[in-house]
Each structure stands twice: as structure tokens, then as C-alpha cells.
N, C-alpha and C positions, 0 to 999 in steps of 0.2 A: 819525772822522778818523785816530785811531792805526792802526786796521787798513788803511788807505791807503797808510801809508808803513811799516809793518811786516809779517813775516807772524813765524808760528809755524812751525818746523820740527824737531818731535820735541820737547825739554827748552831748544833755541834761540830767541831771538829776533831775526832778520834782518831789514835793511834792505834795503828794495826798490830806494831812489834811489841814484845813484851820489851819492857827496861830493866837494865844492868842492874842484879841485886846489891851487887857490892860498889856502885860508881853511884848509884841513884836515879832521880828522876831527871829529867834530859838525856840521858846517852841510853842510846836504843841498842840491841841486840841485833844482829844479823841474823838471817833462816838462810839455812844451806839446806841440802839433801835430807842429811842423817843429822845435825846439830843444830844449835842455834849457839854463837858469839859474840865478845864484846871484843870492839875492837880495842876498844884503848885499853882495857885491863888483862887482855886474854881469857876472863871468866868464859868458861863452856857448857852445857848443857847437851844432852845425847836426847835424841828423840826417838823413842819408840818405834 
């Protein structure tokens, strides 16, 4: 599950998901199909 939403890059560890504009840093987005969500606030975004 951590390597899902994280990777490794060199001495770093990066976040794959974009974060919640309206909750902040620490709460990450979900990727669905067609959108990306926040769980805790319901913000959504539509993916092209």
C-alpha cells in the first residue's frame, strides 16, 4: 500500500498523488478512472 502512493527517488521520498487544495498538505487525493478526490472534503477534480 505505501509503495502506491509513494516512490523512492535517490535519498527522497516522494508523493505520487496530488494533495487536497482546499484540506492542505497531508491529505492526498484519490485517482479513479475519469477523476481524482478528496476523501475527507469531497473536493473533485475531472480528468481529461
Amino acid at each position: 500500500m505505501i509503495s502506491s502512493v509513494y516512490s523512492i527517488e535517490g535519498d527522497k521520498l516522494v508523493r505520487k498523488n496530488k494533495t487536497c487544495p482546499k484540506c492542505g498538505p497531508g491529505v492526498f487525493m484519490a485517482q479513479h478512472k475519469d477523476r481524482m478526490s478528496c476523501g475527507k472534503c469531497g473536493y473533485t477534480e475531472k480528468i481529461n
